[in-house]
C-alpha positions as CSV (number, residue, x, y, z in Angstrom):
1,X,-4.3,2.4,-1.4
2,X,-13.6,-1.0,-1.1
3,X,-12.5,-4.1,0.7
4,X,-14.9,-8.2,1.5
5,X,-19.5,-11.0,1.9
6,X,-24.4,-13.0,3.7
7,X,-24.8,-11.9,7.7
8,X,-20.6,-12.2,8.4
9,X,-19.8,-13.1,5.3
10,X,-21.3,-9.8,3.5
11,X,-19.9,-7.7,6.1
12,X,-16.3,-9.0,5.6
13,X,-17.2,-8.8,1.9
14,X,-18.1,-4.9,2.2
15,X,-15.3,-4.4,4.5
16,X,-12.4,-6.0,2.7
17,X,-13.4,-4.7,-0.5
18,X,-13.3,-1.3,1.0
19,X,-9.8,-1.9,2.4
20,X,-8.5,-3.2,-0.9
21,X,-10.1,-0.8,-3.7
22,X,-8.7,2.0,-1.5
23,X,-5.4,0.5,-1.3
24,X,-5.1,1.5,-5.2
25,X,-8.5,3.6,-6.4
26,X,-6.9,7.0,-7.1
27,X,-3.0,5.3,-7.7
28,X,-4.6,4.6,-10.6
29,X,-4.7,8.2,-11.8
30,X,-1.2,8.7,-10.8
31,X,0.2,8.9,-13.8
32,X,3.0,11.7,-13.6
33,X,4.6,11.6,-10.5
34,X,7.5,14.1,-10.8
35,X,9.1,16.8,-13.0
36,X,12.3,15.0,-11.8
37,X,14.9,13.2,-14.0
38,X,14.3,10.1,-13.7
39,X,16.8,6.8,-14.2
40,X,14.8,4.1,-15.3
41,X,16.4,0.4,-14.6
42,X,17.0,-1.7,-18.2
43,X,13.6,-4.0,-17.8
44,X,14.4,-7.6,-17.7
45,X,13.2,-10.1,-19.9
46,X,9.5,-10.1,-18.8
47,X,9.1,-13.6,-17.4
48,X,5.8,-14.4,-15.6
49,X,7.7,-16.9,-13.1
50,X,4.2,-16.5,-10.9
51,X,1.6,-17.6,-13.2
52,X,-0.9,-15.1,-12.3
53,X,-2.9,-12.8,-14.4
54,X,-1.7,-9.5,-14.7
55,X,1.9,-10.1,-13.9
56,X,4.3,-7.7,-16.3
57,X,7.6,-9.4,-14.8
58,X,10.1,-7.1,-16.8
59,X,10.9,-5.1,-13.2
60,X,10.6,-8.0,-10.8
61,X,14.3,-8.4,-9.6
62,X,14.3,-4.5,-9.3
63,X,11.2,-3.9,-7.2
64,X,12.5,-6.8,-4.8
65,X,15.9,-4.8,-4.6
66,X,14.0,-2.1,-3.9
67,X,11.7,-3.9,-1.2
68,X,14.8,-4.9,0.7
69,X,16.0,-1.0,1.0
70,X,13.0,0.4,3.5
71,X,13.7,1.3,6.6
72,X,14.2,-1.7,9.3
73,X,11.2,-0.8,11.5
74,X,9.1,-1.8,8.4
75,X,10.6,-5.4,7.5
76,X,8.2,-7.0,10.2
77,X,4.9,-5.7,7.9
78,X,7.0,-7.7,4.9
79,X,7.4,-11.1,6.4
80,X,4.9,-13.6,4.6
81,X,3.9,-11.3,1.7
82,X,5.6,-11.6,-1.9
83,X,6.1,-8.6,-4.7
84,X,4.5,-8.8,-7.7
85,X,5.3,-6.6,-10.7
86,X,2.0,-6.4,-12.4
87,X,-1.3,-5.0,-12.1
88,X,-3.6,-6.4,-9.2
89,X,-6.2,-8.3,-11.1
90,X,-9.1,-7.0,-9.0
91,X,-8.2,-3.1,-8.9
92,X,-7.5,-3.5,-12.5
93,X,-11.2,-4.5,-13.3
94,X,-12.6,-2.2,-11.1
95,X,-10.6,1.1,-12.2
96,X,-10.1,0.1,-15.7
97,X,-6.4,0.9,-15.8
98,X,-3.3,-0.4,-13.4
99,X,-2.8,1.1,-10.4
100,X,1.0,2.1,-9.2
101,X,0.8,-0.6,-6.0
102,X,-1.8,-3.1,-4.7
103,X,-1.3,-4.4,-0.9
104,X,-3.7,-7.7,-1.5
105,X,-4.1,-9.8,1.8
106,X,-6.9,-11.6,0.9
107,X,-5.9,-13.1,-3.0
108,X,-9.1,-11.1,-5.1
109,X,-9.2,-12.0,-8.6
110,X,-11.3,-10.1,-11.0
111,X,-14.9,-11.6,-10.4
112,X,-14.6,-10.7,-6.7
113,X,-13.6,-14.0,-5.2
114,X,-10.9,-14.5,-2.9
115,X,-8.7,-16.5,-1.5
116,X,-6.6,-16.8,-4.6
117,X,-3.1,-17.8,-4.9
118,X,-1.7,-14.6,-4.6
119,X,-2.9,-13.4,-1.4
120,X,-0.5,-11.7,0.7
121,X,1.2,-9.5,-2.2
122,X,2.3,-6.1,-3.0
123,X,1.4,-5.3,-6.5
124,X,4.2,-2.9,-8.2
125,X,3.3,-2.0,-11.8
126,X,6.2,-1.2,-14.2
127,X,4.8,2.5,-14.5
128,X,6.1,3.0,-11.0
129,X,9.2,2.0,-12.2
130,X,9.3,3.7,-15.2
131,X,7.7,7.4,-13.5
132,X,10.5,6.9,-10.5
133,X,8.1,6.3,-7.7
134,X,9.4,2.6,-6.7
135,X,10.4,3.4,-3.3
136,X,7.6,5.3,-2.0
137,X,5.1,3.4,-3.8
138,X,6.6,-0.1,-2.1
139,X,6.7,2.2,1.1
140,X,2.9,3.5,0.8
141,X,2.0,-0.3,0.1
142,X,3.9,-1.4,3.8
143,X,2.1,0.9,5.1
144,X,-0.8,-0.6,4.4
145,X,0.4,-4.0,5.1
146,X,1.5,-2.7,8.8
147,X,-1.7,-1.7,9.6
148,X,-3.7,-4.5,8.7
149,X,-1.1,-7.2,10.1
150,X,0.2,-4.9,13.4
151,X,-2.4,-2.8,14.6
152,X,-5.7,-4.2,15.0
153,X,-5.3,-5.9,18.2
154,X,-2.6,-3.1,19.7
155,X,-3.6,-0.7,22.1
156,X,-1.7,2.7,23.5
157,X,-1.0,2.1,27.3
158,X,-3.5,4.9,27.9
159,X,-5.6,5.2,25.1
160,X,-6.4,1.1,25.3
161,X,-10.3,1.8,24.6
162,X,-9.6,1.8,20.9
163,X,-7.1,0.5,19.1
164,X,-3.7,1.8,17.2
165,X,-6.1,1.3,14.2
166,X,-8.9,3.2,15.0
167,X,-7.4,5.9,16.1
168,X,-5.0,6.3,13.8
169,X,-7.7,6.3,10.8
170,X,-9.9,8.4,13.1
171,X,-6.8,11.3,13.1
172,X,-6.5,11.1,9.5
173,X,-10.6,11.5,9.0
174,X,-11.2,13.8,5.9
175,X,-14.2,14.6,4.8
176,X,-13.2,13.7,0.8
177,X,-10.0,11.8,1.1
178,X,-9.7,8.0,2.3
179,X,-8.2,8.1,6.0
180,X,-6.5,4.4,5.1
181,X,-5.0,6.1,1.8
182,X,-3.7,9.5,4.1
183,X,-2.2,7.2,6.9
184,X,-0.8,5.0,4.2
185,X,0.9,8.4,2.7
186,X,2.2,9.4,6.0
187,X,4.1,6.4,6.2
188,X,5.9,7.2,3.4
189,X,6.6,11.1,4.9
190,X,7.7,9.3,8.2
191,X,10.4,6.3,6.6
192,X,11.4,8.2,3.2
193,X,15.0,8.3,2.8
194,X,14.4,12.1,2.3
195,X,16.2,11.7,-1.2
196,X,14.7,13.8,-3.8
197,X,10.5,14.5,-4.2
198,X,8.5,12.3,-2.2
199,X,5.5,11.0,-3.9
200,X,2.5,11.1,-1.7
201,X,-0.5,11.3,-4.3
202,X,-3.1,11.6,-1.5
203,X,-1.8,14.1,0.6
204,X,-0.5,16.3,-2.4
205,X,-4.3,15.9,-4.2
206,X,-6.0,17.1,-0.7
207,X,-3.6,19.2,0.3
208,X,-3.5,17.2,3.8
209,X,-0.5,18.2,5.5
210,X,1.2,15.6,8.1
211,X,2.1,17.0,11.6
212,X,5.1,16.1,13.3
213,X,2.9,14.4,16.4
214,X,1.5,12.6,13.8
215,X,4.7,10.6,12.4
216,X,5.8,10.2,15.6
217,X,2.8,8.5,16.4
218,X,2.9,6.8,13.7
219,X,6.4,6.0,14.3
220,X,5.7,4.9,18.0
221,X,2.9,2.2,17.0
222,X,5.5,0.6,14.7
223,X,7.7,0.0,17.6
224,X,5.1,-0.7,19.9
225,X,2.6,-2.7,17.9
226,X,5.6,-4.6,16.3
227,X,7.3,-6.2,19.9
């Protein structure tokens, strides 16, 4: 799953830079995701319908058929944002190579500005597509898009000194991994379809292991945070 700017504008610079760069930095690396079989949809003709840099286009109709397949609970962190199947312009020129899914609320483009056209997107790069990963790629990527639309400003009846936020990234603290990228992985444990190997690159690399608490919390703030 690095994030955004002078006074205010540095610290949203720093912050939202943080957010975003971890939204993809190690998918990047991700490059085998399972020693399944996998079924790779016949690519479209590659059409770049958006007009954006990076856009591949050859998956797009697939990746939005697979977008419309997550779990119900989730559709609320998908209203607004548009799927993209390219690589994220900004994580492309900071990791040298396309990552398997952007979440980009803010539009970045390469030289670090924002507010670009394509703000509010999920990236999907065709090597999702073509490794299998799709679904739990598009699912790590809501996720991400939940927590930054839903649980900011929601609070736990009795935990209301912090927010869902906060204390979800302060369970998943790790003293290597990302929190944002471990909570983003759990989402994908707690709304997988439990069909075949789930890929959860962070987890798997730091050998983080979910709890059940945890995806029921997890599961909880979605209802709560989403009324």
């Amino acid at each position: 799953m690095f994030s955004i700017s002078k006074a205010v504008a540095f610290i949203a610079f720093v912050c939202v830079a943080l957010v975003l760069g971890w939204v993809a930095l190690l998918q990047a690396t991700q490059a085998e995701a399972s020693d399944q079989t996998v079924t790779v949809p016949a690519p479209e003709v590659p059409i770049n319908s958006f007009g954006y840099q990076g856009v591949e286009g050859g998956y797009q109709n697939h990746i939005e058929n697979v977008a419309t397949t997550i779990p119900e609970e989730l559709h609320p962190a998908l209203k607004g944002l548009t799927f993209v199947n390219g690589c994220h312009p900004w994580t492309t020129s900071k990791l040298g190579k396309c990552a398997l899914g952007t979440f980009d609320p803010a539009g970045w483009d390469a030289d670090d500005t924002v507010g670009h056209k394509w703000s509010n997107t999920i990236w999907v790069s065709t090597r999702a597509v073509t490794t299998g990963t799709t679904s739990d790629v598009v699912l790590h990527e809501a996720g991400h898009a939940f927590v930054h639309n839903f649980f900011d400003d929601c609070y736990f009846p009795r935990q209301a000194e912090k927010s869902v936020k906060e204390l979800l990234v302060a369970h998943f603290a790790h003293d290597q991994a990302p929190p944002a990228e471990l909570l983003a992985d759990a989402f994908v444990v707690a709304y997988s379809n439990g069909e075949g190997a789930m890929h959860t690159y962070y987890l798997d690399k730091f050998n983080y292991s979910v709890s059940d608490d945890a995806l029921a919390t997890i599961r909880a703030a979605v209802w709560l945070c989403s009324r």
